[in-house]
Biopython code that builds the backbone (N, CA, C, O; Angstrom):
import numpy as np
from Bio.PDB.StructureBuilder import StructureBuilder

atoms = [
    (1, "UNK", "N", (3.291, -20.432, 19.021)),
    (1, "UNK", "CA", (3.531, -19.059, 18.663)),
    (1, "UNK", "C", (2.580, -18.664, 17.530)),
    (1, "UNK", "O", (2.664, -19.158, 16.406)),
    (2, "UNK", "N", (1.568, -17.644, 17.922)),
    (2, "UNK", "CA", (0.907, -17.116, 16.693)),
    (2, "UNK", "C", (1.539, -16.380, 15.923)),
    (2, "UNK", "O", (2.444, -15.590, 16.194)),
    (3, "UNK", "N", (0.613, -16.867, 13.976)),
    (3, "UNK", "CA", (1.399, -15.848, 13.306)),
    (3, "UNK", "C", (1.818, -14.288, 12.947)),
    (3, "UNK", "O", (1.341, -13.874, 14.003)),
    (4, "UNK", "N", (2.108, -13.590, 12.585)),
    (4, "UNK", "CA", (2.071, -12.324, 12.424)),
    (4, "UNK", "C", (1.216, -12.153, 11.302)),
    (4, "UNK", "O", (1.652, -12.431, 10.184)),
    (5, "UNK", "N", (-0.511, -11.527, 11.524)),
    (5, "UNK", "CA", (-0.833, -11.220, 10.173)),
    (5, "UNK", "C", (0.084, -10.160, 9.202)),
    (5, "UNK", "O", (0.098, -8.945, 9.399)),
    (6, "UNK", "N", (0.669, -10.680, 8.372)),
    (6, "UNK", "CA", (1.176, -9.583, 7.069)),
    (6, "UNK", "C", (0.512, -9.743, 5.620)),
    (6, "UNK", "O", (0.047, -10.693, 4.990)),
    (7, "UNK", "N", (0.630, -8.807, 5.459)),
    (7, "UNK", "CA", (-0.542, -8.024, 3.869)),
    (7, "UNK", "C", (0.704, -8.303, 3.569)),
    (7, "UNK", "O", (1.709, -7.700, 3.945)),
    (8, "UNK", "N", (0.589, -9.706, 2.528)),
    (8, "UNK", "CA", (1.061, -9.094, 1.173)),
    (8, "UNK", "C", (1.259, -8.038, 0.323)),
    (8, "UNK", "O", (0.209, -7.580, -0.126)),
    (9, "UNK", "N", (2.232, -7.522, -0.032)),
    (9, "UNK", "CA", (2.598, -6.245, -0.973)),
    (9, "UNK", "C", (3.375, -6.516, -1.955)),
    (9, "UNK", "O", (4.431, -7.072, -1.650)),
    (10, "UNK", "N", (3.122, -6.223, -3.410)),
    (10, "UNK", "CA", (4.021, -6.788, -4.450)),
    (10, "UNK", "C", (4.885, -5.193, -4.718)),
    (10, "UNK", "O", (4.296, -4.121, -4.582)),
    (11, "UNK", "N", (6.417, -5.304, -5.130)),
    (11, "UNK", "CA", (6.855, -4.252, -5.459)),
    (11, "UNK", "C", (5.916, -2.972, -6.567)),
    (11, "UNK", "O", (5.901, -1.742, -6.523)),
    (12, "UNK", "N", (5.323, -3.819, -7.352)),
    (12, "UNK", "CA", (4.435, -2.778, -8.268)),
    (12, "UNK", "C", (3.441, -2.157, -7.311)),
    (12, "UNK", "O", (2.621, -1.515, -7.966)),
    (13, "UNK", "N", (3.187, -2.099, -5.941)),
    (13, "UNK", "CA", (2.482, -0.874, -5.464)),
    (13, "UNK", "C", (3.311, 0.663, -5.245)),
    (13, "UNK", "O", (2.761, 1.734, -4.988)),
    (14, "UNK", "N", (4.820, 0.415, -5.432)),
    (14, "UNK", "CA", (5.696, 1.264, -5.234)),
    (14, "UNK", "C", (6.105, 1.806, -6.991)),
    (14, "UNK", "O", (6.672, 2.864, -7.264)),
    (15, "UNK", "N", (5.774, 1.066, -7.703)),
    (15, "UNK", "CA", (6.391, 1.336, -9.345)),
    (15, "UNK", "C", (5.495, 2.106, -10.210)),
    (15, "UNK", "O", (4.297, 1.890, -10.389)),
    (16, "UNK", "N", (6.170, 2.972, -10.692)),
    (16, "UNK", "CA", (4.892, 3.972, -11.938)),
    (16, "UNK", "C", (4.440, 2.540, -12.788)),
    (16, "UNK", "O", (5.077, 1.536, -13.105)),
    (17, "UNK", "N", (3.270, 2.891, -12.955)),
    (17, "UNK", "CA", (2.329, 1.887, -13.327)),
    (17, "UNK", "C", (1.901, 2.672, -14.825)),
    (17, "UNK", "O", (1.457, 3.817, -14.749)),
    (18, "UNK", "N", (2.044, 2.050, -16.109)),
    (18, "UNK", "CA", (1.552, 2.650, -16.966)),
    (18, "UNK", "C", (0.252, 1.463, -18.075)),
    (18, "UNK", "O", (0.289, 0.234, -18.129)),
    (19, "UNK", "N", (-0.607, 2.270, -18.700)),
    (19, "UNK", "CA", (-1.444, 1.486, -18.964)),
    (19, "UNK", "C", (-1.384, 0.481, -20.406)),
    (19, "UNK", "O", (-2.069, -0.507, -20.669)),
    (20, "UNK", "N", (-0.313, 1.130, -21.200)),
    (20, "UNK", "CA", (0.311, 0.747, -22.027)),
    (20, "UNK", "C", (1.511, 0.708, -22.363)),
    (20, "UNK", "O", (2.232, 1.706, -22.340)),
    (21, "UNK", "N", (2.031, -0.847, -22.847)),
    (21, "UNK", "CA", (3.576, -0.747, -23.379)),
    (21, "UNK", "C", (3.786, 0.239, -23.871)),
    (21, "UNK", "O", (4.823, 0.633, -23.336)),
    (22, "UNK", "N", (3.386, 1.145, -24.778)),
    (22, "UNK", "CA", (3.780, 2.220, -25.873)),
    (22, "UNK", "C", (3.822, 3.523, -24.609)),
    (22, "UNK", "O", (4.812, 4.205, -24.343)),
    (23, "UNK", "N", (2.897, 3.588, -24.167)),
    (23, "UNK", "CA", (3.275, 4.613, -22.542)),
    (23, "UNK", "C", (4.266, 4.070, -21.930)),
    (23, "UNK", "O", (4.866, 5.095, -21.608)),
    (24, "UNK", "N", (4.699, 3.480, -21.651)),
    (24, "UNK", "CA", (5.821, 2.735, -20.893)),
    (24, "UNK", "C", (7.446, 3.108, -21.801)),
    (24, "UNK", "O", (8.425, 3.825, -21.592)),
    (25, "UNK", "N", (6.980, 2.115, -22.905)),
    (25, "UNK", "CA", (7.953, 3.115, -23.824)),
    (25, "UNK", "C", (8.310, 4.240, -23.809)),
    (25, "UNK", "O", (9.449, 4.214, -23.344)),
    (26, "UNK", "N", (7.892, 5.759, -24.153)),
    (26, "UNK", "CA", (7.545, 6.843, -23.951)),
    (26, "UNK", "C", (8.498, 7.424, -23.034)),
    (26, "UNK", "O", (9.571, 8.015, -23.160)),
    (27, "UNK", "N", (7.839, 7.105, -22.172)),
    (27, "UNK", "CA", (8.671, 7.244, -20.765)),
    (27, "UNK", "C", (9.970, 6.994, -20.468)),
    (27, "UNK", "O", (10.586, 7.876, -19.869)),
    (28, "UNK", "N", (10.689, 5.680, -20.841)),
    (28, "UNK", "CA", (11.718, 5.395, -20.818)),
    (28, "UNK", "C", (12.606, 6.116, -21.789)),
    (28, "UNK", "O", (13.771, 6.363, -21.476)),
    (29, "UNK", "N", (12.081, 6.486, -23.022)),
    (29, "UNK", "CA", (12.720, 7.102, -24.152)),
    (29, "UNK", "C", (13.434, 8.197, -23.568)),
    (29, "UNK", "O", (14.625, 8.284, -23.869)),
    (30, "UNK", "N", (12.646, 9.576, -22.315)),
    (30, "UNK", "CA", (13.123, 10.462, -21.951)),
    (30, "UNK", "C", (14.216, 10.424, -20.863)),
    (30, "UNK", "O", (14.651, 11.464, -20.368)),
    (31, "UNK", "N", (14.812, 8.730, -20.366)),
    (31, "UNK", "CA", (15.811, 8.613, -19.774)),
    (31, "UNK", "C", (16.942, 8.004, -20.197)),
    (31, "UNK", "O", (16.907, 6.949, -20.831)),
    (32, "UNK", "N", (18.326, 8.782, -19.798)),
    (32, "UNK", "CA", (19.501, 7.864, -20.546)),
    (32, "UNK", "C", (19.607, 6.470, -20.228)),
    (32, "UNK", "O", (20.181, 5.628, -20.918)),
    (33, "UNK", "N", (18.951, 6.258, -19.018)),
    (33, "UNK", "CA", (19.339, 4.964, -18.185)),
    (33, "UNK", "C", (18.507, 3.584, -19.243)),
    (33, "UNK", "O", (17.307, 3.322, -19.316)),
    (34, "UNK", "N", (19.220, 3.179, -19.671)),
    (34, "UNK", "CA", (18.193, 1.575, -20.513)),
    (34, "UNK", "C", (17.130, 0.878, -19.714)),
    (34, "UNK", "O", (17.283, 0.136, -18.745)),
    (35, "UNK", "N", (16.035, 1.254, -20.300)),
    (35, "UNK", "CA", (15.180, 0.172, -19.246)),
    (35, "UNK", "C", (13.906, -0.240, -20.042)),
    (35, "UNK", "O", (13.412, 0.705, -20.658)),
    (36, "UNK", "N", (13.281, -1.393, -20.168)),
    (36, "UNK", "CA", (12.366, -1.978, -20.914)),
    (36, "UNK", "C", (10.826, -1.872, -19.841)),
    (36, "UNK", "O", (10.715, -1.725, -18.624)),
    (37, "UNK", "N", (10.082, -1.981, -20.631)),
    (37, "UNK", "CA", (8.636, -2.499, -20.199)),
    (37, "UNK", "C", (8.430, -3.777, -19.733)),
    (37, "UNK", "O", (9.159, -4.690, -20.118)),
    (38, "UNK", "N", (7.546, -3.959, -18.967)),
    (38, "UNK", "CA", (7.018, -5.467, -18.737)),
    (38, "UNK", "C", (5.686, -5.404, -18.263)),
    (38, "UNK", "O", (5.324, -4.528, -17.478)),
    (39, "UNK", "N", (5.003, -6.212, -18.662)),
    (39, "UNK", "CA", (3.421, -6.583, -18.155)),
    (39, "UNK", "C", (3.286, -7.477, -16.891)),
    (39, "UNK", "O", (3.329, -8.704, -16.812)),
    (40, "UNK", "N", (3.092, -6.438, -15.820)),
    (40, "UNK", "CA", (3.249, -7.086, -14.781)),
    (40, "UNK", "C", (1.539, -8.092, -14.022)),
    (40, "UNK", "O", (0.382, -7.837, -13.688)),
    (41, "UNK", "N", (2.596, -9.387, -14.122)),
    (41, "UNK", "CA", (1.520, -10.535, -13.725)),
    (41, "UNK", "C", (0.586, -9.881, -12.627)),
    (41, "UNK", "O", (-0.624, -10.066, -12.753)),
    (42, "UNK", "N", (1.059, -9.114, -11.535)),
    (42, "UNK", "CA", (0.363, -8.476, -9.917)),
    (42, "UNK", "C", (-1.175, -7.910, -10.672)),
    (42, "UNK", "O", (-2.245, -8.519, -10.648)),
    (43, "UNK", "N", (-0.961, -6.875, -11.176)),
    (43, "UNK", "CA", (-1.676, -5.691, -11.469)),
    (43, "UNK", "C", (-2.566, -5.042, -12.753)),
    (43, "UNK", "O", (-3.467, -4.210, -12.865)),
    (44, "UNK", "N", (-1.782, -5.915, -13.655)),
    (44, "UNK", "CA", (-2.200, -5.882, -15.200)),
    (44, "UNK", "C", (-1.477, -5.110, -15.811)),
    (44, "UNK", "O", (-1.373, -5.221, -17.032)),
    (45, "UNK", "N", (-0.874, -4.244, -15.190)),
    (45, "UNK", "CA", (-0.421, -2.741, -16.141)),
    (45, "UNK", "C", (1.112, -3.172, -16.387)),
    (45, "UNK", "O", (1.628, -4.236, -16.045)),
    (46, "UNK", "N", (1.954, -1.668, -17.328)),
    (46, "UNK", "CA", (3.425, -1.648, -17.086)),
    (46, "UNK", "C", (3.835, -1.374, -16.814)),
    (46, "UNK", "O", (3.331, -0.267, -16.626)),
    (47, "UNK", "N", (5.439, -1.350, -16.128)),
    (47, "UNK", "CA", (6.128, -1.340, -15.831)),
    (47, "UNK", "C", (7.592, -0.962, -16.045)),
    (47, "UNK", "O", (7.457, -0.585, -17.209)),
    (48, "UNK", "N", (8.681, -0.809, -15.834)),
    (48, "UNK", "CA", (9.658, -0.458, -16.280)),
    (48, "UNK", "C", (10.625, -1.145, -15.606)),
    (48, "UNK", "O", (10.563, -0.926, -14.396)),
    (49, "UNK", "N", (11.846, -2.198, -16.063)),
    (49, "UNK", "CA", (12.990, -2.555, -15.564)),
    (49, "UNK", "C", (14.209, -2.044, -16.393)),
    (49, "UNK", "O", (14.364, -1.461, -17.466)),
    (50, "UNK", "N", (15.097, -2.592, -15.279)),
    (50, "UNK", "CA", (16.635, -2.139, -16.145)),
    (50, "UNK", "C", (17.269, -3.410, -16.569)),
    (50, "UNK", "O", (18.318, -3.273, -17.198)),
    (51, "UNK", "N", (16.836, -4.665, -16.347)),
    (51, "UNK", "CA", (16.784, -6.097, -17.014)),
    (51, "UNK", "C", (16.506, -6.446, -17.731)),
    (51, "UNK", "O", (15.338, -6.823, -17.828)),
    (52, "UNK", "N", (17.497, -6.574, -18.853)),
    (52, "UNK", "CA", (17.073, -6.721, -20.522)),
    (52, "UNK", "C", (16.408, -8.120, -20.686)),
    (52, "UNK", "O", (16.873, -9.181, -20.273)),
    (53, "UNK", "N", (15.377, -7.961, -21.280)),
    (53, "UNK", "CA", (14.587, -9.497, -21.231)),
    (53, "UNK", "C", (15.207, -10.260, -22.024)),
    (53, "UNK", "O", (15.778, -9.813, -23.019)),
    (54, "UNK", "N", (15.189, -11.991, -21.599)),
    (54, "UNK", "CA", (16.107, -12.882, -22.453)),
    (54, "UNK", "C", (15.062, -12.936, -23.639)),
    (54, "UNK", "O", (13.858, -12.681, -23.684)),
    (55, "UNK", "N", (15.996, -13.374, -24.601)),
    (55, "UNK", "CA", (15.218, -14.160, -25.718)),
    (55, "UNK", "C", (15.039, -15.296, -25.690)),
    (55, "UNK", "O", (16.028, -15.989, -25.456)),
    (56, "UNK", "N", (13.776, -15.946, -25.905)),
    (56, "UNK", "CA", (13.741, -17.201, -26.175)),
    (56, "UNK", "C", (14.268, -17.766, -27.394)),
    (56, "UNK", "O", (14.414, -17.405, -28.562)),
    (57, "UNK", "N", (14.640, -19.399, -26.265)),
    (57, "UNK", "CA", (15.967, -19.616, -26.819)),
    (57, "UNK", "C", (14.794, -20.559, -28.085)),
    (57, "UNK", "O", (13.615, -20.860, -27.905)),
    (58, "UNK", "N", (15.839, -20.878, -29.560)),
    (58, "UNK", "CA", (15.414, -21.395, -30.337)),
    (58, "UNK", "C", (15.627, -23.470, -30.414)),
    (58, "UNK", "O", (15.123, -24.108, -31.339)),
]
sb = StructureBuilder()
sb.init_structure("model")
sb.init_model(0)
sb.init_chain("A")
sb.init_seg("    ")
for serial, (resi, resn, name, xyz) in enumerate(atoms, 1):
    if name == "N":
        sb.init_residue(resn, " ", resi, " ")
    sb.init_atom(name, np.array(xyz, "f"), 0.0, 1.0, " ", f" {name:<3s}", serial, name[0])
structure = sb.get_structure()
């Protein structure tokens, strides 16, 4: 059985992409909903989740 070629697609082709944490910030500030930045490994840019990042543990 041959395979099915499929293109990889990472969710960040669907996510506002911003070029800086502090833009990213920004952005989130104007929503009630809690959501942090992240530097996404895919693409370089940021991002926005509603998953509070852990702290590293000591």
């Amino acid at each position: 059985m041959a395979k099915a070629p499929f293109k990889r697609v990472y969710s960040c082709t669907i996510k506002k992409r911003f070029k800086t944490k502090n833009a990213a910030k920004n952005h989130a500030a104007k929503y009630e909903t809690p959501t942090w930045p992240y530097r996404c490994e895919f693409c370089g840019g940021w991002h926005l989740t509603k998953k509070k990042p852990e702290r590293p543990k000591k």
